[in-house]
C-alpha positions as CSV (number, residue, x, y, z in Angstrom):
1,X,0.0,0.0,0.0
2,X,1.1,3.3,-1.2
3,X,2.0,5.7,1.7
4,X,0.3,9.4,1.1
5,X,2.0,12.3,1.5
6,X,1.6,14.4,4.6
7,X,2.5,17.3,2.2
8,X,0.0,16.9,-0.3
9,X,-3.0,18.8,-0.5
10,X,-5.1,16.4,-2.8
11,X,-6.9,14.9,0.2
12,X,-8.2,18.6,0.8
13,X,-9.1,19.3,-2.5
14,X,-11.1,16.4,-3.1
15,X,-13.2,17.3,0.3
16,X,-13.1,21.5,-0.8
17,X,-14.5,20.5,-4.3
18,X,-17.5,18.3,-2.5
19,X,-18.5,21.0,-0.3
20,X,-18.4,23.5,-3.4
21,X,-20.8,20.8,-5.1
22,X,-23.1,20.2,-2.1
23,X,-23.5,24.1,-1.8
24,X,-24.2,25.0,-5.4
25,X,-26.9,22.1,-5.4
26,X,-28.5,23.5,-2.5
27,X,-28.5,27.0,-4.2
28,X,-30.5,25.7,-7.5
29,X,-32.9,24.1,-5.6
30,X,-33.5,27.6,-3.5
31,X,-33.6,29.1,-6.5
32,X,-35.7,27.1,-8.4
33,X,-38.0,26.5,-5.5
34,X,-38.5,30.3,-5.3
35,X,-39.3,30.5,-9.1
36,X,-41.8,27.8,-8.8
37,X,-43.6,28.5,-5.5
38,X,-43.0,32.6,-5.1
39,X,-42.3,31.5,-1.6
40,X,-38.8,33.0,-1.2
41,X,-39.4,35.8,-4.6
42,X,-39.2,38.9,-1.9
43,X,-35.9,37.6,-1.6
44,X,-34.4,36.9,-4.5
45,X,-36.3,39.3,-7.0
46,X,-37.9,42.4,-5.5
47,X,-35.9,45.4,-6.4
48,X,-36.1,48.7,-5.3
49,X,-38.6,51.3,-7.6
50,X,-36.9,53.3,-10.0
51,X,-37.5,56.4,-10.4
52,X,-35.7,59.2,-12.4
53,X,-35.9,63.0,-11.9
54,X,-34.6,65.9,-10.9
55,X,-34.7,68.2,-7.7
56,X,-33.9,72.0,-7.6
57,X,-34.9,75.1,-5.9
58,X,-37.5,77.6,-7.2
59,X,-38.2,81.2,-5.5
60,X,-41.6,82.8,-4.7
61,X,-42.0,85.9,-4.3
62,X,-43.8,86.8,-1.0
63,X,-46.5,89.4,0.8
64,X,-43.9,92.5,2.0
65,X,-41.8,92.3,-1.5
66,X,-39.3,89.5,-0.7
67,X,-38.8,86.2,-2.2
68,X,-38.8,82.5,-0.3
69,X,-37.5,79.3,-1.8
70,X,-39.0,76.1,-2.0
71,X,-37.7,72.8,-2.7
72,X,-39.2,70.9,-6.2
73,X,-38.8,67.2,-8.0
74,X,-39.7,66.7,-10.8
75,X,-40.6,62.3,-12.2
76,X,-39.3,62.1,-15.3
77,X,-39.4,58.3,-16.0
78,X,-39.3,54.8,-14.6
79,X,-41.8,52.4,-12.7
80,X,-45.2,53.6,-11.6
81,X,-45.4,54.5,-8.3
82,X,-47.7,57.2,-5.5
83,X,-46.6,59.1,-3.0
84,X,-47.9,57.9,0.8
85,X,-50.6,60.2,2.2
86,X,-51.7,60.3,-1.6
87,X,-55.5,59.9,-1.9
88,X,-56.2,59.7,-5.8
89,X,-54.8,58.1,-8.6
90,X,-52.4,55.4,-6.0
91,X,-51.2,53.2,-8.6
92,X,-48.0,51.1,-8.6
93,X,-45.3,51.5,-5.8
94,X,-46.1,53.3,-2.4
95,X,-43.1,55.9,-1.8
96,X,-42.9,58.1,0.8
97,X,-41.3,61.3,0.2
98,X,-39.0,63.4,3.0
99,X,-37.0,66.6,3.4
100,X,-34.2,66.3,5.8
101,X,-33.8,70.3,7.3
102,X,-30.3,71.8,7.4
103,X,-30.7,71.6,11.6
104,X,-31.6,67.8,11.2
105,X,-36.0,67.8,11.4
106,X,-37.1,64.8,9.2
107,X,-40.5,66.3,7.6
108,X,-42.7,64.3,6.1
109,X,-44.9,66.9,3.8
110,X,-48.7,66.5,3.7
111,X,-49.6,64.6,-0.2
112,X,-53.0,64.3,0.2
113,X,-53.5,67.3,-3.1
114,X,-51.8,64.7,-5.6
115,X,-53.6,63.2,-8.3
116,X,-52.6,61.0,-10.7
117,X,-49.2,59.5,-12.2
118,X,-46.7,62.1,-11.4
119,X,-44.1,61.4,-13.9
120,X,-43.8,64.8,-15.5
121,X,-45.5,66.8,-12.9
122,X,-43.1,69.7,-11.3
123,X,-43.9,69.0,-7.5
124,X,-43.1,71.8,-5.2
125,X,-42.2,71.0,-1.8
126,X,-42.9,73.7,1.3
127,X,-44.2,75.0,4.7
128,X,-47.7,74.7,5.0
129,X,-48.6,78.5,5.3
130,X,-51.5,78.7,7.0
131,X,-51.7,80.8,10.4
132,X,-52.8,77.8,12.2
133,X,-50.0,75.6,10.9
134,X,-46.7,74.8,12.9
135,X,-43.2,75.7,11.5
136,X,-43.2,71.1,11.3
137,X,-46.1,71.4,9.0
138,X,-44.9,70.9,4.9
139,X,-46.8,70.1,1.6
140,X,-46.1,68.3,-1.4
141,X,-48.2,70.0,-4.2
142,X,-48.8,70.0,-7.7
143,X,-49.2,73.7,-7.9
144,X,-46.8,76.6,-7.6
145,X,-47.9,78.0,-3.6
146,X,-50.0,81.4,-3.9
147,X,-50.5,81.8,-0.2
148,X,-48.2,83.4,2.5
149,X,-45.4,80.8,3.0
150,X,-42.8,80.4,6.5
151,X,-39.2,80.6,5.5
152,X,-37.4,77.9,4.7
153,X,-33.9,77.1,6.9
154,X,-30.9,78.4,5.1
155,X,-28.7,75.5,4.5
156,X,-28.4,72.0,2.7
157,X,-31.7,70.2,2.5
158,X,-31.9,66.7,1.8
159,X,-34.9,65.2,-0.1
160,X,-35.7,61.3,0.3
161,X,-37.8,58.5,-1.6
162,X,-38.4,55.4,0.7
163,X,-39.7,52.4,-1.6
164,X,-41.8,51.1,0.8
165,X,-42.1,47.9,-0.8
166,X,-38.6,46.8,0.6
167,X,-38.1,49.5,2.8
168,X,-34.9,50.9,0.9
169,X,-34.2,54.5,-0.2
170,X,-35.1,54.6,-3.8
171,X,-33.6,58.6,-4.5
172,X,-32.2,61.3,-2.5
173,X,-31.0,64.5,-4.2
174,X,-29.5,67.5,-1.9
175,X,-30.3,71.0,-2.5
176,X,-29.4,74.6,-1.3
177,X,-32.1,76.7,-0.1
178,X,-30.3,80.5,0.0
179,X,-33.5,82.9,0.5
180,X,-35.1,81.8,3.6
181,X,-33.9,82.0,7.4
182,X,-31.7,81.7,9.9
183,X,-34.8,82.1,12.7
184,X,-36.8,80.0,13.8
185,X,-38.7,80.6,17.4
186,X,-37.6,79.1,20.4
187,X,-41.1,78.4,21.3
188,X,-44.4,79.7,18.8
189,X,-47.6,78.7,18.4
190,X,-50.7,79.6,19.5
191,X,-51.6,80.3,23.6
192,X,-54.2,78.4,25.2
193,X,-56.3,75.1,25.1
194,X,-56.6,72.5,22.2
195,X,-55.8,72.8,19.4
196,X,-53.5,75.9,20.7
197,X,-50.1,75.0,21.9
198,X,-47.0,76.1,21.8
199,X,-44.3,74.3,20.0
200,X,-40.3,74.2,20.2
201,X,-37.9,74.0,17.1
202,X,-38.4,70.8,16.8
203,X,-42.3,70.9,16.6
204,X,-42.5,69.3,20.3
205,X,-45.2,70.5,22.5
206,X,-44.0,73.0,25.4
207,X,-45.7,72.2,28.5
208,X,-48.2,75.0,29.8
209,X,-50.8,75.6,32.5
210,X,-53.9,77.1,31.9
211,X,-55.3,79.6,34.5
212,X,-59.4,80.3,34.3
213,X,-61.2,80.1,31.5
214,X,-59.9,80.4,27.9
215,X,-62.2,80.3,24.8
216,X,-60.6,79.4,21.4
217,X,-62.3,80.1,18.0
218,X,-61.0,80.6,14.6
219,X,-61.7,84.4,14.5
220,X,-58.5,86.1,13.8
221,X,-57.4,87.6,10.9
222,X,-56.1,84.6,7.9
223,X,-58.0,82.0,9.3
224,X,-55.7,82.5,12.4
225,X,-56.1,80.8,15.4
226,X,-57.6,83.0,18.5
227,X,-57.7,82.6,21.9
228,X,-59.8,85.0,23.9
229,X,-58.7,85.6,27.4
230,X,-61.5,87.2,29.5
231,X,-59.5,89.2,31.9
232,X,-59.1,86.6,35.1
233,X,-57.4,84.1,32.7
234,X,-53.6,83.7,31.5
235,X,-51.0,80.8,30.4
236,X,-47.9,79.7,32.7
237,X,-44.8,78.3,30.5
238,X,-42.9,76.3,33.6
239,X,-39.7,75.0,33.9
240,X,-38.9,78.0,30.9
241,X,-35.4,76.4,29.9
242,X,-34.6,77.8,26.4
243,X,-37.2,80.4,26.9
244,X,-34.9,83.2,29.0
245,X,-32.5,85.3,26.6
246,X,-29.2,87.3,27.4
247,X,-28.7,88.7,24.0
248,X,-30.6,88.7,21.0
249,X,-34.3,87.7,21.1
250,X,-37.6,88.8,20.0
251,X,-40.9,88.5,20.9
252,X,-43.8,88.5,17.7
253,X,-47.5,88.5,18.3
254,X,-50.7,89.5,17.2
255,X,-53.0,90.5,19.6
256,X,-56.6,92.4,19.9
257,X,-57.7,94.0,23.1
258,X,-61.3,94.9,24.6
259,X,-59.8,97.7,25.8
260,X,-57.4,100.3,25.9
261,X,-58.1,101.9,29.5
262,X,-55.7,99.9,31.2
263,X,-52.1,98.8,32.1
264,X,-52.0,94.6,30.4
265,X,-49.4,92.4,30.3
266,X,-48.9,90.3,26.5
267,X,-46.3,88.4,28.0
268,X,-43.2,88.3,30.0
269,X,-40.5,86.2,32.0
270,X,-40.4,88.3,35.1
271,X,-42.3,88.5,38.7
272,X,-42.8,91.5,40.7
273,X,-43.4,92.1,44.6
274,X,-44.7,95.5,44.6
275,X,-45.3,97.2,41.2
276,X,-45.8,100.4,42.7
277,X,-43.1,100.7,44.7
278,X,-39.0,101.2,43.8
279,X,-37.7,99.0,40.6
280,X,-35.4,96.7,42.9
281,X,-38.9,95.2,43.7
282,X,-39.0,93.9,40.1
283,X,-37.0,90.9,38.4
284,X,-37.3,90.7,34.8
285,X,-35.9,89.0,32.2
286,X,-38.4,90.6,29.6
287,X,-41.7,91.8,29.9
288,X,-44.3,93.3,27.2
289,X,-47.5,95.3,28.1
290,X,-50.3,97.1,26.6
291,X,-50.2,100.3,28.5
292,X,-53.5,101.4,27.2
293,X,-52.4,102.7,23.4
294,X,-49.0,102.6,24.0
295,X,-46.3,99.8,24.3
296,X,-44.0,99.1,27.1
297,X,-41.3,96.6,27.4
298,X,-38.8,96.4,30.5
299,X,-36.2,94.5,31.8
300,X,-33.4,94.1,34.4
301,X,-30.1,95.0,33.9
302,X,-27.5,92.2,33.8
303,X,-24.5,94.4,35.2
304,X,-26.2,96.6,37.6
305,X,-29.7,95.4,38.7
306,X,-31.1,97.9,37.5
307,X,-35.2,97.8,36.3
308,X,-35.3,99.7,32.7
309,X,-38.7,100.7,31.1
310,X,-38.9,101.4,27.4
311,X,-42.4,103.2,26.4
312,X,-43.6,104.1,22.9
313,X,-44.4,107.6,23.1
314,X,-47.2,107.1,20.0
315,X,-50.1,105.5,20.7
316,X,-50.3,102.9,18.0
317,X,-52.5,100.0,19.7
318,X,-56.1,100.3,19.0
319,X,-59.1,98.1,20.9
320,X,-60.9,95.6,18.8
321,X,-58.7,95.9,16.1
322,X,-56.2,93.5,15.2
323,X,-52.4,94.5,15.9
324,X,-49.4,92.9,15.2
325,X,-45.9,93.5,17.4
326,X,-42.8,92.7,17.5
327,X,-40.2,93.9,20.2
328,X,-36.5,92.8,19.3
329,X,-33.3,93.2,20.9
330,X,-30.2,93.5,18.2
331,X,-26.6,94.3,19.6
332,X,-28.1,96.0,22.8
333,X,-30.6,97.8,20.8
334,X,-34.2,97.8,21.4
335,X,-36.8,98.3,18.8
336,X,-40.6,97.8,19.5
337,X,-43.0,97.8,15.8
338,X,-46.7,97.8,15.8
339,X,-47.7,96.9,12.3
340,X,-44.1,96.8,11.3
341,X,-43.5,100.4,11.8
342,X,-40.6,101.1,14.2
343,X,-42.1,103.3,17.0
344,X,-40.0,106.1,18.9
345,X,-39.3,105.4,22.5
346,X,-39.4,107.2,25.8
347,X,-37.1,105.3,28.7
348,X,-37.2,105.4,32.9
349,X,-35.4,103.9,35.2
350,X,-38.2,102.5,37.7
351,X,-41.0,100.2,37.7
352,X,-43.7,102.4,37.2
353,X,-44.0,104.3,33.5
354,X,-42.6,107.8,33.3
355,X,-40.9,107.8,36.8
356,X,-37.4,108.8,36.8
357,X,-36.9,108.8,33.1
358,X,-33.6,108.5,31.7
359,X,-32.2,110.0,28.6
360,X,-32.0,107.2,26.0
361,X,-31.7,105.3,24.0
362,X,-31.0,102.8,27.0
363,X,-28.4,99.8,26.0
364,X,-30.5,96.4,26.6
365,X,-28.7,93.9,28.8
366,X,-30.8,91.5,29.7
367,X,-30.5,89.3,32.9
368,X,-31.4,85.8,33.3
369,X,-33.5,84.2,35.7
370,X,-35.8,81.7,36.9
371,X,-39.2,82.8,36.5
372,X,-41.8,80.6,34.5
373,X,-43.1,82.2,31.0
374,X,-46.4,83.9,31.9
375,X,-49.0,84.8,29.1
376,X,-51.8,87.6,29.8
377,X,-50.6,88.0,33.5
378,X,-48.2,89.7,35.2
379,X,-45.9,87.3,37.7
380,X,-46.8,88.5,41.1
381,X,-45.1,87.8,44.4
382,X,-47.8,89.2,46.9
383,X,-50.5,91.3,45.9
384,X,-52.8,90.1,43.3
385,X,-53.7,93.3,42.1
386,X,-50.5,93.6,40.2
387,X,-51.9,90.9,37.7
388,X,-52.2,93.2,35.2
389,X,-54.6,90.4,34.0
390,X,-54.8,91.1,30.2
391,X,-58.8,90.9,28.0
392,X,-58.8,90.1,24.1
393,X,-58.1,87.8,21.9
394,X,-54.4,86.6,21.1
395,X,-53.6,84.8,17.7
396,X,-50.3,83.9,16.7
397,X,-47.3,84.3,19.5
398,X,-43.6,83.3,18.6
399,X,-40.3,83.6,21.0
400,X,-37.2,83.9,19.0
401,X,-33.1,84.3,20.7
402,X,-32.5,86.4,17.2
403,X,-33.6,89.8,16.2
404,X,-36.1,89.6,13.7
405,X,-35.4,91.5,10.3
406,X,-37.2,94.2,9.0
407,X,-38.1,92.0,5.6
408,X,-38.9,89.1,8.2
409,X,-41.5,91.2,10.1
410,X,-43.0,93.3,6.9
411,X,-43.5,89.4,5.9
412,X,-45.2,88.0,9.3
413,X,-46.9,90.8,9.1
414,X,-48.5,90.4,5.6
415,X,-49.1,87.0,6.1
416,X,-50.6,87.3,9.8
417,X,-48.2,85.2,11.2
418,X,-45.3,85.6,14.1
């Protein structure tokens, strides 16, 4: 008998080319097994939809003369296929479409307007623009949008198609968007009980107390949503992280009052102990009242203590009527508009209007604190009569740690939004 090599390697070659055989035998019969019985076809022939297009940016001109992109695709060819949320004409592959923000929000835009095949249909992608609607809120139309829109974030968005036949992205296409904004509120939305709420960047509800009765009805102006406080009612923000400001903010609202007779507070991070007595009694962070026609916004400064009051010296708010205002703080510099007209300011270093007035204009430095957000009531320590309990309707309300633009508010302002 023939001794075999312990070198050799044809023992293991003869076993290698077996196992090969044994495999590939088992791999026809899977394969033949799925072309016969469909039983294993998801997993050896679904493929992902194709579709081809293209994606770009188009701008729209806007209410207040400036222009706001929006994000379109256009189907050119491949397999049929609908969008998800698409109620007519959903034939062939369900897609779902998303834009990817430049901050990181995954929007999913509302394609309920679609009809039909789209292939060859410009679609244009952007924020739903009615008053009610939350910056989160996008739609997928057919159309080129007519109504006021919300800017777009500056930046790279990303737009996705998810086949979700085999959950795999079919398409994604990245676009610039460079006429839109770098602001978006810290908190907006509108005050009060369902379906008001304020929202954070992220679309995520802010929690908030309701004090007395509120009534909410669709009465403002754009289909906005109103909330009518009835003079023993207000809103408490708690727990206000992201909601206090150091530098730049603003602070955007529409509001109509019953009345212009007395002292109201819109809204304001602050509490007082005495409002009638010396200004160390007050701690602000920010504060905004109706003082009967006028505007007042005060604060306490960060470096000295110090209680600042900032008064329009028009009288610009009118009762029953609608008004829209914005108070921003840019570079130290405080600028209060009612109906996007800038409005001169008188300045006083106390707690109660006109006391001790100062020569301004006063440089804003605002210091932190503690205090909850309040809406339509005055924080007060001790004596309930320094509510300040405000009566009207409120619509839109937005928070922002930028200073709004002059184009930005002309715009909210044309559109009836914040």
């Amino acid at each position: 008998m023939k001794r075999k090599d312990p070198k050799s390697t044809q023992g293991i070659s003869e076993v290698t080319a077996e196992i090969l055989i044994i495999i590939l035998v088992v791999v026809v019969a899977m394969v033949a097994y799925a072309a016969f019985s469909g039983a294993l076809n998801p997993l050896f022939f679904k493929k992902s939809v194709y579709i081809a297009g293209t994606a770009a940016v188009s701008q729209i001109p806007q209410p207040g003369g400036i222009k706001y992109d929006v994000l379109t695709y256009l189907p050119k060819a491949g397999d049929p296929f609908y969008l998800t949320g698409q109620t007519s004409g959903a034939n062939g592959t369900q897609v779902t479409f998303k834009a990817l923000s430049p901050g990181g929000l995954v929007l999913s835009p509302d394609a309920s307007s679609l009809k039909g095949s789209l292939y060859g249909k410009t679609l244009y992608i952007y924020p739903n623009g009615s008053p009610s609607a939350t910056q989160c809120d996008y739609t997928i139309s057919e159309t080129v949008p007519t109504v006021a829109l919300r800017p777009m974030t500056l930046g790279t968005w990303t737009i996705q198609m998810i086949d979700e036949n085999v959950h795999v992205l079919a398409n994604t296409f990245k676009e610039t968007v460079t006429h839109g904004t770098t602001s978006l509120p810290v908190a907006g939305g509108f005050v009060g009980t369902s379906p008001s709420q304020f929202y954070d960047p992220s679309c995520n509800p802010i929690s908030q107390t309701v004090n007395g009765n509120l009534l909410t009805s669709l009465t403002g102006p754009g289909n906005m949503t109103a909330t009518y406080f009835n003079g023993a009612s207000s809103i408490t923000i708690p727990g206000s992280t992201g909601l206090g400001f150091t530098g730049d903010m603003s602070i955007s609202m529409w509001f109509n009052p019953s009345t212009t007779s007395s002292w109201q507070q819109l809204i304001g991070k602050g509490v007082t102990t005495n409002a009638g007595s010396s200004s160390s009694n007050e701690n602000d962070n920010y504060q905004l009242f109706q003082l009967g026609n006028q505007l007042l916004f005060e604060w306490n400064d960060a470096t000295t203590g110090q209680h600042y009051q900032a008064i329009t010296t028009t009288t610009p708010v009118q009762a029953n009527t609608w008004n829209y205002v914005t108070a921003t703080v840019n570079n130290g510099v405080l600028t209060i508009y009612d109906d996007g007209v800038a409005q001169p300011l008188a300045y006083d270093n106390s707690n109660v209007p006109g006391q001790n007035p100062v020569t301004g204009p006063v440089t804003v430095n605002l210091e932190s604190n503690n205090n909850a957000v309040n809406i339509g009531e005055q924080n007060y320590a001790t004596d309930p009569s320094d509510a300040f309990y405000y009566n009207g309707y409120m619509g839109s309300v937005a928070l922002y740690n930028q200073a709004l633009t002059l184009q930005q508010i002309a715009a909210n302002y044309a559109a009836y939004q914040a």
